[in-house]
C-alpha positions in Angstrom: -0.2 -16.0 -67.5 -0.8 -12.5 -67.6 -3.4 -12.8 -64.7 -1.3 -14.6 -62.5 1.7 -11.8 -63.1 -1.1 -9.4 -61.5 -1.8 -11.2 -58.4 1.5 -12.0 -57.8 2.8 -10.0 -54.1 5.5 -7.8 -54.2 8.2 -8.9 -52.3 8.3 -6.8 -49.6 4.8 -7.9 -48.6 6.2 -11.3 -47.1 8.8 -9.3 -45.3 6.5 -7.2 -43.5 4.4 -10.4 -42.8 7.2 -11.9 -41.2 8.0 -8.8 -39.4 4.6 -8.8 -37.6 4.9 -11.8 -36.6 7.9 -12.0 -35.1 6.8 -9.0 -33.0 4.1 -10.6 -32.1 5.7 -14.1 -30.7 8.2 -11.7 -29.0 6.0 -9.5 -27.5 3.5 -12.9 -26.0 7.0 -14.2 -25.2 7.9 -10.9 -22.7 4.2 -11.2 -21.4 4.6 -14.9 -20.9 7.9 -14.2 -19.0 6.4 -11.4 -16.9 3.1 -12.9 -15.5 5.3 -16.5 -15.1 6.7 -17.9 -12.1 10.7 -16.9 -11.6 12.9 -19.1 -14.0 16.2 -18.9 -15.0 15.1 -16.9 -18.3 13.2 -14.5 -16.6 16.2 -13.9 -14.1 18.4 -13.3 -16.9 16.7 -11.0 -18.7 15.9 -9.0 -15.6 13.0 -7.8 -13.8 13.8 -4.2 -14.0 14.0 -4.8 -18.0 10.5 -6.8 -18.0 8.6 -4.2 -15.9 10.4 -1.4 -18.2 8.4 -3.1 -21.0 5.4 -4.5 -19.7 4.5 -1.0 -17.7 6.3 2.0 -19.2 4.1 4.1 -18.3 0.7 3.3 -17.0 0.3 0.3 -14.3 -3.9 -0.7 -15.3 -5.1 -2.9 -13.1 -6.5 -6.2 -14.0 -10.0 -4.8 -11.5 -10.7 -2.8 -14.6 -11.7 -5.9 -16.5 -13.1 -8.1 -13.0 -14.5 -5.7 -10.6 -15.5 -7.5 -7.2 -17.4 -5.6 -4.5 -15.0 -4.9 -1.5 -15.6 -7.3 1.1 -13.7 -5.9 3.7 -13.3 -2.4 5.2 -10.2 -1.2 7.2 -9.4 1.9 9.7 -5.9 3.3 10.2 -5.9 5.0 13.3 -3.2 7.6 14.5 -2.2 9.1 17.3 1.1 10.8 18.8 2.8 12.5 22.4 4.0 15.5 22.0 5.3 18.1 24.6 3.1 21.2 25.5 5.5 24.7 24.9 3.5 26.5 28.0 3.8 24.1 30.4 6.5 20.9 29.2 4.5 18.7 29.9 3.8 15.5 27.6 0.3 15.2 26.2 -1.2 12.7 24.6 -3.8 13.5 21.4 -6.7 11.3 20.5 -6.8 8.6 17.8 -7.7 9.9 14.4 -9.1 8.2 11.4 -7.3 8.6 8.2 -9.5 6.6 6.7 -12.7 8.7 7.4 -11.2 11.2 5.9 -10.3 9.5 2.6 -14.1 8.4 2.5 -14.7 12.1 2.3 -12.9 12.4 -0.8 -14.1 9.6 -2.5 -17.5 9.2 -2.4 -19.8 11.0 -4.9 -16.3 12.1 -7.1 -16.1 10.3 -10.0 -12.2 11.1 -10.3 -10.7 10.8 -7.0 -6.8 11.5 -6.7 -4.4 8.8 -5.8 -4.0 10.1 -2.3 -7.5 9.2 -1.4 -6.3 5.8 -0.9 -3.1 6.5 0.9 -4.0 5.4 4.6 -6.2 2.2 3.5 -3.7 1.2 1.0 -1.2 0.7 3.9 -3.8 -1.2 6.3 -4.4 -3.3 3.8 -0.3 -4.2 3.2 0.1 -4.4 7.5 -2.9 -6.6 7.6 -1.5 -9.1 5.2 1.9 -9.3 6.8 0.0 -9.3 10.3 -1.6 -12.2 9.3 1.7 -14.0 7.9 3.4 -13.2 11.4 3.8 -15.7 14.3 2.6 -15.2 17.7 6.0 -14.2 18.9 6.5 -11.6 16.2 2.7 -10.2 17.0 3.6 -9.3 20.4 7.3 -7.9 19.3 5.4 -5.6 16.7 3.3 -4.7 20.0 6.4 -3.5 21.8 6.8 -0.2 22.0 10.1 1.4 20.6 10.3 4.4 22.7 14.5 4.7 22.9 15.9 1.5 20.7 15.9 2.1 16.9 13.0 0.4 15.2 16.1 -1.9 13.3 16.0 -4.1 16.3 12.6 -4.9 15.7 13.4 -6.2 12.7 16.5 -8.2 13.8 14.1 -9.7 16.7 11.6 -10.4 14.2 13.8 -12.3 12.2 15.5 -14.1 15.1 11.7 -15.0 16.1 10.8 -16.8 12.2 9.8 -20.0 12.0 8.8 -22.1 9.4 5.1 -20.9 9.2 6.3 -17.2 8.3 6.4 -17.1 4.6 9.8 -15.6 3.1 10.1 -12.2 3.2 7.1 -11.7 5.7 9.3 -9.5 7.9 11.0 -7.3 5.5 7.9 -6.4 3.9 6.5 -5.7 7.9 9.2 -3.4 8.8 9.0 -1.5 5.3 5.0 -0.3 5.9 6.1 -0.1 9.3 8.1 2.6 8.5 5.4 3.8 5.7 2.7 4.1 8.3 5.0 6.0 11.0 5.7 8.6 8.5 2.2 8.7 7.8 1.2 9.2 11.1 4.4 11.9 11.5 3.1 14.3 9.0 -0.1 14.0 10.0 0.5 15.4 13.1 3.2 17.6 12.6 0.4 19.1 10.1 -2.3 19.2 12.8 -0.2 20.2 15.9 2.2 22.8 14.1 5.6 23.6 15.6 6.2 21.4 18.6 8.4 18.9 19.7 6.7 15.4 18.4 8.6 12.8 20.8 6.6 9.6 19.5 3.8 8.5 17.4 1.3 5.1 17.2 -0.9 3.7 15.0 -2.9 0.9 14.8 -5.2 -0.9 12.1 -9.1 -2.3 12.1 -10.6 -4.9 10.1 -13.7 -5.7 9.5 -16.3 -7.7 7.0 -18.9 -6.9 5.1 -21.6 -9.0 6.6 -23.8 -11.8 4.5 -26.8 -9.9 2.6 -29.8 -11.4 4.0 -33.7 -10.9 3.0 -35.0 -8.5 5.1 -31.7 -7.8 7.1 -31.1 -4.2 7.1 -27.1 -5.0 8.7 -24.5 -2.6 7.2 -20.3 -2.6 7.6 -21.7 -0.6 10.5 -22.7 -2.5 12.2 -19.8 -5.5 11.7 -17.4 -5.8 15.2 -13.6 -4.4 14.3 -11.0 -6.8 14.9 -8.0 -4.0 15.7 -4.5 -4.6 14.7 -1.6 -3.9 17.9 1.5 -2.0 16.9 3.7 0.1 19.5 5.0 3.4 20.1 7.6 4.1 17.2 9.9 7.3 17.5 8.3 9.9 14.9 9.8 10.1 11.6 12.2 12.4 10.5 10.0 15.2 7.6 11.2 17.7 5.6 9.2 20.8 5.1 8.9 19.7 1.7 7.3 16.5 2.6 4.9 18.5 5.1 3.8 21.0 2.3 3.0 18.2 -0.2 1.7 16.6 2.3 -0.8 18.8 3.7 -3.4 19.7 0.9 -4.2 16.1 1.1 -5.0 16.6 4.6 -7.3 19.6 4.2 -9.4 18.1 1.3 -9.9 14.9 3.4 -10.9 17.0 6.5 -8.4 16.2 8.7 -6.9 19.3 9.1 -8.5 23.2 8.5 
């Protein structure tokens, strides 16, 4: 009798049991909810609430865990017109690489900084709503935009859906749409200092890595581009706030001195 009085657990033992528990269920039950396909639950308890749990912080990737080789490799080219102060006259710069330069700052750094992925990031998002569009929205993203607010290409776009655009395809166009021309804004009102910018254009490459072979020596190099279309877009407007952050990113990456 006496030995079973000593093994006997205090009562607040069970309660923390049960405590731990229930975390638990409610915590797989949030997870669950999260990674699930949109019900009627998740919609009530909010997606702003689930993400405020699930990521408070830190957003780590599931790559971590699977890593896969990159498969494809992308360019994001820029370019703008701007007027010449001595002599008024439009000009026209050459198209620039973003990418290259965030190549610079990756490799051989073991801790690049978030930036280095800023202008392949964006090719990657166009791409995928590039290849969601239908051939009447390619050649209105084409168009250039030289007078008519950029809205109207999205109002066009929309009037152009059919039912092989996916839901949302043109929103989620006309937002890095805008990404990309504010991009390609800064980077030139970094490179070309204090002149009148009157439009900018960029445009995207693809291309894959090819099949490894025994003996083949062929590289991402040597892989044909297929290059992405998009018109002239009037430049974005920039604070000198955005431009000074904006900058040092520039000068690490080489774009700028």
């Amino acid at each position: 009798m006496s030995g079973t009085g000593r093994n006997r657990r205090p009562r607040w033992a069970g309660l923390v049991v049960w405590l731990g528990v229930t975390a638990v269920l409610l915590h797989t039950f949030v997870i669950a909810t999260w990674v699930g396909p949109s019900t009627p639950v998740r919609e009530a308890i909010g997606t702003d609430t689930l993400r405020s749990y699930v990521h408070p912080v830190f957003d780590q990737s599931w790559r971590i865990f699977a890593p896969t080789p990159r498969r494809v490799a992308v360019n994001f080219q820029v370019r703008a017109e701007y007027v010449d102060p001595a002599t008024g006259e439009r000009v026209r710069t050459e198209w620039f690489d973003l990418v290259d330069g965030e190549d610079s700052l990756i490799q051989g750094n073991l801790f690049p900084p978030r930036m280095s992925l800023a202008s392949r990031r964006i090719a990657n998002r166009l791409h995928s709503a590039m290849d969601d569009l239908n051939d009447r929205q390619l050649e209105l993203v084409a168009a250039n935009f030289l007078t008519t607010p950029i809205a109207e290409l999205g109002d066009l776009m929309m009037d152009a859906t059919d039912s092989s655009v996916p839901r949302g395809t043109v929103g989620n166009y006309m937002t890095y749409d805008a990404v990309a021309t504010h991009l390609a804004t800064l980077f030139h009102r970094a490179a070309l200092g204090d002149v009148e910018i009157t439009h900018v254009q960029y445009r995207t490459g693809r291309r894959y890595v090819p099949t490894w072979e025994p003996g083949s020596a062929r590289t991402v190099d040597d892989a044909s581009i297929t290059w992405f279309d998009y018109g002239w877009r009037q430049p974005a407007e920039v604070t000198d706030d955005e431009l000074a952050l904006f900058a040092p990113y520039l000068r690490m990456s080489g774009a700028i001195s």
